[in-house]
C-alpha positions as CSV (number, residue, x, y, z in Angstrom):
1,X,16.9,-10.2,-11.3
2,X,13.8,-8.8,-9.5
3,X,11.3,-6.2,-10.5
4,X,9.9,-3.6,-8.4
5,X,7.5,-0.7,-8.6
6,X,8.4,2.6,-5.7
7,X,5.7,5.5,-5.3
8,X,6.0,8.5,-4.8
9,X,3.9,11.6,-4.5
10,X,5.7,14.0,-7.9
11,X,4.9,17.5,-5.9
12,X,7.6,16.0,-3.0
13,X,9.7,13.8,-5.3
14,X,8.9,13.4,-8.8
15,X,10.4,12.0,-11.8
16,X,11.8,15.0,-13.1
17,X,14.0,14.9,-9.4
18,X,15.2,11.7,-9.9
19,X,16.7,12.3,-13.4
20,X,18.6,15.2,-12.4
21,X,20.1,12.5,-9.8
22,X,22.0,10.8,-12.7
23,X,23.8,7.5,-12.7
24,X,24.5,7.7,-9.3
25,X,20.9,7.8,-8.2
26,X,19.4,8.9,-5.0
27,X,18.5,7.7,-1.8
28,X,14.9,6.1,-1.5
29,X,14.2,7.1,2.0
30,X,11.4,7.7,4.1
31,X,9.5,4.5,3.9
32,X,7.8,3.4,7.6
33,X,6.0,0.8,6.4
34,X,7.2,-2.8,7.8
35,X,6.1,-4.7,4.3
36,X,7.7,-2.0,2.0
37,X,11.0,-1.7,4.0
38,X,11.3,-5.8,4.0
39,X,10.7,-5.9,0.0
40,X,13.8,-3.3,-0.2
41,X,15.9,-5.5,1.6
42,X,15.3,-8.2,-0.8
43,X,16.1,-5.8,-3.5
44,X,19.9,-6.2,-5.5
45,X,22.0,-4.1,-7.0
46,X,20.7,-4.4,-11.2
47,X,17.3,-4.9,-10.0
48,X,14.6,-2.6,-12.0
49,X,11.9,-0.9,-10.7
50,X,8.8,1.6,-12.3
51,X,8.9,4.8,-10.9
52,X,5.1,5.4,-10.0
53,X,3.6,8.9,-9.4
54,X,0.9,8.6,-6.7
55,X,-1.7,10.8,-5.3
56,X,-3.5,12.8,-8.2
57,X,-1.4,11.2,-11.3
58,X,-1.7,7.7,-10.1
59,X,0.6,6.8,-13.0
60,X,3.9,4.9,-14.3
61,X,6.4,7.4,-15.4
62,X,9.5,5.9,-15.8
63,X,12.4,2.9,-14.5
64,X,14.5,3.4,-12.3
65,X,17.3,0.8,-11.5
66,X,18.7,-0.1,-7.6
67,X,22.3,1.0,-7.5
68,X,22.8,0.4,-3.8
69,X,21.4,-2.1,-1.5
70,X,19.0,-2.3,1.7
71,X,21.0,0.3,4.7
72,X,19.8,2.1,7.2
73,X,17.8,4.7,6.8
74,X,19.3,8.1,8.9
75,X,15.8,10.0,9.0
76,X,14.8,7.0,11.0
77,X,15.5,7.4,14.5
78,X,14.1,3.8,15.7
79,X,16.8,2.1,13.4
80,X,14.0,-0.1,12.7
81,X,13.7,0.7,8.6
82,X,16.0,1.2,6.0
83,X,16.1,2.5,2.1
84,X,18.0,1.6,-1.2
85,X,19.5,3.9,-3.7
86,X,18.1,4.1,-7.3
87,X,18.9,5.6,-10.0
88,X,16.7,6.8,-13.3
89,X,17.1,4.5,-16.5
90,X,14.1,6.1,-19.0
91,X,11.2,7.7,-19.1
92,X,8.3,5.7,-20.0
93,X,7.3,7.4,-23.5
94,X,3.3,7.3,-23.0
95,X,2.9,7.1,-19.0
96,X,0.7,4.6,-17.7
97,X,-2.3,5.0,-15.6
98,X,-3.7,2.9,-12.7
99,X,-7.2,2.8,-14.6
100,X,-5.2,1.2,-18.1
101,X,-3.6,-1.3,-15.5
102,X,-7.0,-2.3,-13.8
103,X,-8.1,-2.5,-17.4
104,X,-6.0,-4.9,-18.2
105,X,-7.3,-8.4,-17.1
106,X,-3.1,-9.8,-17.4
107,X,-2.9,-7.5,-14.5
108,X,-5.6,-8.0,-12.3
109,X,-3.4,-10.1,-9.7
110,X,-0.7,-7.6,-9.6
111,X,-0.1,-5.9,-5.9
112,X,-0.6,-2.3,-7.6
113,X,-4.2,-3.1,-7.8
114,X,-5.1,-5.3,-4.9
115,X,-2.8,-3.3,-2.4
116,X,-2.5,0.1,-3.9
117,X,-1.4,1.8,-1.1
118,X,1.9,-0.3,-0.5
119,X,4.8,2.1,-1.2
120,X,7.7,-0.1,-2.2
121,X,6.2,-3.3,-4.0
122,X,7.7,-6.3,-6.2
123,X,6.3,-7.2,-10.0
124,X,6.4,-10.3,-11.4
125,X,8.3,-10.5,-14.5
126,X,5.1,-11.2,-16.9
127,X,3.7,-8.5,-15.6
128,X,7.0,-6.1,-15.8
129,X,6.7,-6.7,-19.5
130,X,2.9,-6.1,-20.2
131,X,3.2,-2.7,-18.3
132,X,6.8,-1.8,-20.4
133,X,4.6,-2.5,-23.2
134,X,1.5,-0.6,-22.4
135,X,4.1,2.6,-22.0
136,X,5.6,2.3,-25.1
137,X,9.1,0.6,-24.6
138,X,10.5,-1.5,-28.0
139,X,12.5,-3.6,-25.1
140,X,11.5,-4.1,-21.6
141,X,15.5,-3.4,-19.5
């Protein structure tokens, strides 16, 4: 199993939008970004992700979990990128900021923080469970 963090901006698609999803999740489209789409198509099905807020929150709101492999990507009209489907898993009771997470020494080799602008990114398993614990999970998923 592989962990992943996605971004998003909340005032296009937020973590409120994905919930309402369900269990059968939604598409995670849009990404252009060579680096981004290639760490999606390493991505499985089980694999868990945080659901980051970008822009003005710049915060970890939740996890989401991938529920459909890499495929191509419809909005995309090179055929050169693709997306995944995820679907929401739980909130993350106190959210977590990118200022606790540069804070946080355990965390200062994470790609959040030296390549914060990458949309789709992986997280190391250490690190997966410092961050469920700075949010407040009992048990990392």
């Amino acid at each position: 199993m592989a962990y992943w963090l996605f971004k998003s901006e909340p005032n296009t698609w937020g973590w409120d939008d994905q919930v309402k999803e369900g269990d059968k999740g939604a598409e995670w489209d849009g990404v252009r970004n060579y680096q981004a789409n290639n760490n999606m198509k390493e991505m499985k099905v089980g694999d868990y992700g945080f659901f980051y807020h970008s822009v003005n929150e710049k915060q970890v709101v939740g996890i989401v979990r991938v529920v459909k492999e890499h495929y191509p990507d419809p909005s995309d009209a090179s055929g050169k990128f693709g997306m995944v489907d995820v679907a929401a898993v739980t909130e993350m009771p106190s959210p977590v900021t990118l200022a606790d997470i540069k804070a946080n020494e355990d965390l200062s080799d994470l790609v959040l923080v030296k390549n914060s602008r990458l949309s789709v990114q992986p997280v190391g398993k250490g690190h997966w469970k410092i961050i469920c614990k700075m949010g407040g999970l009992k048990k990392a998923p």
